[in-house]
N, C-alpha and C positions, 0 to 999 in steps of 0.2 A: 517459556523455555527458550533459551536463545543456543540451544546444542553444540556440536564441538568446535563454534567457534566465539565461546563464550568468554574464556580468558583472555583473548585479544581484545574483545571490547570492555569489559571491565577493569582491564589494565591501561587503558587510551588516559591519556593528559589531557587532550582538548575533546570538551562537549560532543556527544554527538546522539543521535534519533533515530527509531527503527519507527518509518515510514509504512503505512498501512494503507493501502486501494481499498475505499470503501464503495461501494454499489446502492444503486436504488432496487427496491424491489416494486412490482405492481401490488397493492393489497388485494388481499384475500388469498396470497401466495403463503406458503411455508419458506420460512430462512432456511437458506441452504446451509447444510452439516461439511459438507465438503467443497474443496473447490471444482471437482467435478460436476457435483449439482447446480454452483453457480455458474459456470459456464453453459450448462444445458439452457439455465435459467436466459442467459445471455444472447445465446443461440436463436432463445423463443421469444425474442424482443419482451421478455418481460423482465428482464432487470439490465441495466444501465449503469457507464459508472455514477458516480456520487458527481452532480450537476451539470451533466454532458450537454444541457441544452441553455442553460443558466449562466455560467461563464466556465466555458470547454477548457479554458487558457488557466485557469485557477487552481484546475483539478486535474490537470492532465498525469497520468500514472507514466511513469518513462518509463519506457521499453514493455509498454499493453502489450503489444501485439507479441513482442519474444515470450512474455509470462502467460498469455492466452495459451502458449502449445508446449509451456514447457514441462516433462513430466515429472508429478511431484508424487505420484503414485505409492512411491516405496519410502516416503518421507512417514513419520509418526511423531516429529518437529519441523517448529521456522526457522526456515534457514535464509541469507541474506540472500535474494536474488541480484541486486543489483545498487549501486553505490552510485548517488548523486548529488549536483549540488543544487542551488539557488539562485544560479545563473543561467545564461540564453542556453538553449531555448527556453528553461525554465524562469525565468526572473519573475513572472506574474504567480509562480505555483505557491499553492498555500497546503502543503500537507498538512493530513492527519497524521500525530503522530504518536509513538508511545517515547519515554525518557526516564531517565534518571533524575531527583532532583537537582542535582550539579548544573543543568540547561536552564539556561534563562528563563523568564518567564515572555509569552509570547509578546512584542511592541504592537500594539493595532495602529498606531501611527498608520 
């Protein structure tokens, strides 16, 4: 569900990707339902993002720490926290991502 600002992005000419933080969990844990639960998860050193100790620089989520407190409480969709590109600081990040077929397919070059 990409909520009330859906027909901006569907309307866009050039390409673009709604970027997803994914997290590790410890096994034998329940996947969290919410983001509240994953952040407790977070809190309790049992879940991590996705490869923080593997390569930090790969996976860095821009602006962690502003989306760690920000409250999304009265949300019941996703909504675009924050707009990035592929450049410094980021030039190493490799997000996950969701698309439209219109987007390239990824170069592993």
């Amino acid at each position: 569900m990409l909520g009330h600002n859906q027909d901006y992005f569907q309307n866009r000419s050039n390409p673009y990707v709604f970027v997803l933080p994914i997290f590790e969990i410890e096994e034998n844990y329940d996947l969290p339902d919410t983001k509240e639960q994953l952040i407790d998860l977070i809190q309790g050193n049992v879940g991590i993002p996705f490869h923080k100790f593997v390569c930090p620089e790969c996976h860095t989520i821009p602006k962690y720490e502003e989306w760690l407190v920000a409250d999304n409480s009265s949300e019941d969709r996703l909504n675009v926290f924050h707009v990035a590109k592929r450049k410094v600081p980021y030039s190493s990040w490799e997000p996950i991502y969701v698309s439209t077929n219109d987007v390239p397919l990824y170069d592993e070059r």
